[in-house]
Each structure stands twice: as structure tokens, then as C-alpha cells.
N, C-alpha and C positions, 0 to 999 in steps of 0.2 A: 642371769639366766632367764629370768621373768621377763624382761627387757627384748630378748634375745625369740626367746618364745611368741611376746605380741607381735615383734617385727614380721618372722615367719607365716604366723596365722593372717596378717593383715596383706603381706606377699600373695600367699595361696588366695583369698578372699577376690585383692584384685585380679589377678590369673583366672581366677575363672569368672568373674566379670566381664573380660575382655572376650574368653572365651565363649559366651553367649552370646554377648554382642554379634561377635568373628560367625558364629554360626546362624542368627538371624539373618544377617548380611549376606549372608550364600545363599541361603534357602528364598529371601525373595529375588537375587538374582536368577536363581533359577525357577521361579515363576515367571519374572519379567521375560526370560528366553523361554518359555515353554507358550508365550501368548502367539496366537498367529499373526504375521504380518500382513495377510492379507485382506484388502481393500475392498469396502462394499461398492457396488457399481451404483452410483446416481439414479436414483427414479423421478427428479423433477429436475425443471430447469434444463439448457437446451444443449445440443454437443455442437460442436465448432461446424460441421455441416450444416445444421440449422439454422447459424446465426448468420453462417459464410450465404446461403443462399436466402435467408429475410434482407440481408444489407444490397445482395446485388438485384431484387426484387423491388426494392427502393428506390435503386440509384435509378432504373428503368424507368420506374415510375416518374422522376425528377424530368427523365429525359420527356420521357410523354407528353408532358405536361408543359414541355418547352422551356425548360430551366437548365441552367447549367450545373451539372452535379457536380464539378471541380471546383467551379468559383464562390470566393465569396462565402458567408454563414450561412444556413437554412435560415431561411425566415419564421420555422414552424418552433426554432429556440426561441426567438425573441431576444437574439441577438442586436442590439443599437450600433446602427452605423456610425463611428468615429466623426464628428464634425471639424472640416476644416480647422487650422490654425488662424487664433485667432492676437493681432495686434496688441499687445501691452501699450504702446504708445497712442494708439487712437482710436482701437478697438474695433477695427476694419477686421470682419472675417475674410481670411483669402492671402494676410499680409502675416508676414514676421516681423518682429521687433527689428533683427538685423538688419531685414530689408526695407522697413518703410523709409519712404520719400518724406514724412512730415518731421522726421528723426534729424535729419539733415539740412531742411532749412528749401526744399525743394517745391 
């Protein structure tokens, strides 16, 4: 009977354990839905018109200046021009391994 009885008490104990839980868990669900979802508008930093008309502002300027704005890296990155291939076999810039004459006895 005593047996019988702590099982019960420790039943109901969990039960409304779960039961807190169960109602914490709605109650911030329903602050989470009660938040607005609406979005503050940007005050710094530029909108895609801004940047659409500094880039083609630029590209102008490239032209101006008698550069080609398609070709090539700007030179204002400080981008390194790629230097030829260079020979393994004799260390001629301008040749390929597969291709040198000195490879073959030529």
C-alpha cells in the first residue's frame, strides 16, 4: 500500500513537472509570435543605386583616361602580371619543357 502510494505521489510530481515545462514552452512561444517582424531601414552604407552609379562613374573615368575597362586587372589593385613560361630544361623564358629544341638534341 505504501509502495503503491509513493509510486502515485511520484506519478503526479512528474505530471506536473512536465506540465510547467509544457506551459513555459507556450508562453515563450507566444512572445516569440508576438515580436514584430518588421525590418529597420539602413541608415549607413550605400543601396545598389549608389554603388550601380559609383561603378559606372568609374568605368567612365577608366575610359577617359584611355584605359581599357574590360581588359586586363586594374593596375590601381596591384595585381602582378603572370610572367611567361618558363623552361625546366634550360631555363629560357618564352619555352616549354615539351617544347624545347635543347630537350631533343636539336
Amino acid at each position: 500500500m505504501v509502495k503503491g502510494c509513493e509510486l502515485a505521489i511520484y506519478n503526479a510530481s512528474l505530471l506536473a513537472r512536465e506540465n510547467s515545462d509544457l506551459r513555459s514552452a507556450i508562453e515563450n512561444d507566444r512572445q516569440k509570435k508576438s515580436r514584430s517582424k518588421r525590418q529597420m531601414a539602413s541608415t549607413e552604407g550605400l543601396s545598389f543605386q549608389e554603388a550601380r552609379d559609383l561603378i559606372s562613374l568609374r568605368s567612365k573615368e577608366i575610359e577617359a583616361r584611355g584605359g581599357d575597362a574590360s581588359g586586363g586587372a586594374p593596375q590601381s589593385l596591384g595585381v602582378p602580371e603572370r610572367a611567361p613560361p618558363t623552361c625546366s630544361e634550360c631555363n629560357i623564358q618564352g619555352r616549354k619543357r615539351t617544347s624545347c629544341p635543347t630537350r631533343f638534341g636539336i
